[in-house]
C-alpha positions as CSV (number, residue, x, y, z in Angstrom):
1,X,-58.6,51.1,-27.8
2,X,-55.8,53.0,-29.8
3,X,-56.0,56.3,-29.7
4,X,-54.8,57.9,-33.0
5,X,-54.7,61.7,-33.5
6,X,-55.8,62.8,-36.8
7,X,-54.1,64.8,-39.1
8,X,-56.0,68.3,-40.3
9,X,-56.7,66.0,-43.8
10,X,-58.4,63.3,-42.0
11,X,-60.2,65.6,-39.6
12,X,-61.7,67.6,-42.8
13,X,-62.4,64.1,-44.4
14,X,-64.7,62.9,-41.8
15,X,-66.5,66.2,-41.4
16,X,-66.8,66.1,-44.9
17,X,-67.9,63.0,-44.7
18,X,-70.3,63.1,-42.0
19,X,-71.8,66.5,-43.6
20,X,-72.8,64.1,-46.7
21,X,-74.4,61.5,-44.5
22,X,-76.9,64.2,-43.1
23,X,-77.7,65.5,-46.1
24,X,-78.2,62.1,-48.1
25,X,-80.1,61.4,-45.1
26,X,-82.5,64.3,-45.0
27,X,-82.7,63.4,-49.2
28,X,-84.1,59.7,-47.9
29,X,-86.8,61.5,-45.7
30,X,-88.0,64.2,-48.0
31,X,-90.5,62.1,-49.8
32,X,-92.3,61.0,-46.7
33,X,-92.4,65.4,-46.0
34,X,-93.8,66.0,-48.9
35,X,-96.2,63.1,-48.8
36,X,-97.7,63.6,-45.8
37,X,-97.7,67.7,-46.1
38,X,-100.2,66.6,-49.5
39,X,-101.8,64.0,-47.3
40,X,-102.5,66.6,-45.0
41,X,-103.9,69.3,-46.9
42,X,-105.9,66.5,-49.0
43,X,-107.6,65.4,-45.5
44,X,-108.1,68.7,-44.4
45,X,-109.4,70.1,-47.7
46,X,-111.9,66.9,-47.7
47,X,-113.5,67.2,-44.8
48,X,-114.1,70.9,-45.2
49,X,-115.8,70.0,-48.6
50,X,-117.8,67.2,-47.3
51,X,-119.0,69.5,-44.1
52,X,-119.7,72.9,-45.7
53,X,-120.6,71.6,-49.3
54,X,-122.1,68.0,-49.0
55,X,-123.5,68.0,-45.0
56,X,-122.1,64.6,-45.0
57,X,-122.6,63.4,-41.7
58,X,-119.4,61.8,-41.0
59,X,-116.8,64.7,-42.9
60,X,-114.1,63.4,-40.4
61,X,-113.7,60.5,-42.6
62,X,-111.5,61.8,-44.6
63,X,-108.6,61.5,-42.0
64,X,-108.9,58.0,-41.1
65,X,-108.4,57.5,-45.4
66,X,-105.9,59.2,-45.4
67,X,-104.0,58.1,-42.8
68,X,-104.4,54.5,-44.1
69,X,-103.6,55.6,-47.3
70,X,-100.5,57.0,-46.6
71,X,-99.5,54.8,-44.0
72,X,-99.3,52.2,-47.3
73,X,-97.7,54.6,-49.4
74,X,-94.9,55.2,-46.6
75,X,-94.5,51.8,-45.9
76,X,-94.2,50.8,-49.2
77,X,-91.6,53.0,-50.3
78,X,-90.0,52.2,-47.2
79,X,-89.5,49.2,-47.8
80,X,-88.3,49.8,-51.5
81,X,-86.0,52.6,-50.5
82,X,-84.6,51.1,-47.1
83,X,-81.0,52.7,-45.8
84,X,-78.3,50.2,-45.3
85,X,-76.4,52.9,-43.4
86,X,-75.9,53.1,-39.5
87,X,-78.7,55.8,-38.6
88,X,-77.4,58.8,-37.0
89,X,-78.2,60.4,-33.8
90,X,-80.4,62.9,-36.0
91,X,-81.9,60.2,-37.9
92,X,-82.9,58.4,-34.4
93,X,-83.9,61.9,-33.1
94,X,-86.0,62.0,-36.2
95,X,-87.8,58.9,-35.5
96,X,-88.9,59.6,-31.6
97,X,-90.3,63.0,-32.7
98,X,-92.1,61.8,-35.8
99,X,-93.2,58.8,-34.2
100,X,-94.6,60.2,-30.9
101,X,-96.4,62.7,-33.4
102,X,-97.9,59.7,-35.1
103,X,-99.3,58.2,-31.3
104,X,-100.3,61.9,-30.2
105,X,-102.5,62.6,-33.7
106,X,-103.7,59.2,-33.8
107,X,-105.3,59.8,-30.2
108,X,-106.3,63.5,-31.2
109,X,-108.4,62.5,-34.2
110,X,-110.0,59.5,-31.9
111,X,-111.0,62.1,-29.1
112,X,-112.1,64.4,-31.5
113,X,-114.3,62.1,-33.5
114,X,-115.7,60.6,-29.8
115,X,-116.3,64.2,-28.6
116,X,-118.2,65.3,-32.1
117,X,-115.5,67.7,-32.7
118,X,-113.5,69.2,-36.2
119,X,-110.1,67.0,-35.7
120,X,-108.9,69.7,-38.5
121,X,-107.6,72.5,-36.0
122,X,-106.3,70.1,-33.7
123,X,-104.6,68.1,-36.0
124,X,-102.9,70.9,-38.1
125,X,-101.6,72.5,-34.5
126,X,-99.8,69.4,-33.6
127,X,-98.2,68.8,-37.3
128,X,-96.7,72.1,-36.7
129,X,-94.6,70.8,-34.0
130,X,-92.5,68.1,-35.6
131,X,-92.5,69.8,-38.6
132,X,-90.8,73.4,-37.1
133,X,-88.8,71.0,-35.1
134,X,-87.5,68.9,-38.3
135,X,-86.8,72.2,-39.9
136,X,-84.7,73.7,-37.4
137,X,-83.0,70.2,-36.7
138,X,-82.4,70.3,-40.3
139,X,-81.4,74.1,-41.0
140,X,-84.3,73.9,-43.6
141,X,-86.3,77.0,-43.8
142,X,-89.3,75.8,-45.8
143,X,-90.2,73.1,-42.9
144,X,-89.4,75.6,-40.2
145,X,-92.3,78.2,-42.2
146,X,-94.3,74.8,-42.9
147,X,-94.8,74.6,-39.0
148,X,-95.4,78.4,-38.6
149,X,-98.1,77.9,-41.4
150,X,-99.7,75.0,-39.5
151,X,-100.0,76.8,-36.7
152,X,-101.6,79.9,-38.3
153,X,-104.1,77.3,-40.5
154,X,-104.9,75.9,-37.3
155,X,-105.8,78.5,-35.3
């Protein structure tokens, strides 16, 4: 292994350069933070309509659609917009939080529907996690007041 030392040029370069691989990364994952923050209100929104204005018997419906819906929307622009770049340990950090999100509200909204109960509460709660969490990650104060609103629309 050769050990170089950098000179102060090249050291600023590669901060510089690793600063504009965070931010083009958090650019990449925006979408899917805005999609699923409508997703969410949509589903939310829905099944209060359905439960206080129709009586429908099933109002929890609307999460499973949703769900679907933007599990296809994510996956197709995922696959249209897919990063050729090495992921970074924030990117992989990103992933494990979002992703055991995705197993935890998946199992929330199926207890909740099995127990007869409003998955709403539960299910804006939990959002507010990896979403304060990707804000502060991020330095991005409109996720990090995203989670703090979850919370509060939760309780």
């Amino acid at each position: 292994m050769d050990s170089k030392e950098f000179t102060a040029e090249e050291s600023l370069q590669t901060i510089q350069e690793m600063i504009a691989k965070a931010k083009q990364s958090f650019t990449d994952v925006s979408f899917y933070y805005l999609l699923w923050g409508w997703i969410m209100l949509g589903a939310s929104l829905g099944e209060w309509a359905l439960r206080e204005f129709v009586q429908f018997e099933f109002p929890w419906i609307t999460w499973p659609i949703a769900s679907a819906l933007g599990g296809i929307i994510s996956s197709v622009y995922g696959a249209k917009h897919q990063s050729k770049s090495l992921p970074t340990y924030m990117d992989r950090l990103q992933k494990y939080v979002w992703g055991g999100y995705g197993i935890l509200l998946f199992l929330t909204i199926f207890l909740c529907i099995s127990q007869s109960l409003n998955p709403s509460p539960f299910v804006l709660i939990l959002t507010g996690l990896p979403t304060f969490i990707s804000g502060g990650m991020s330095k991005f104060k409109p996720l990090i007041f995203g989670g703090i609103a979850f919370w509060v629309l939760g309780a």
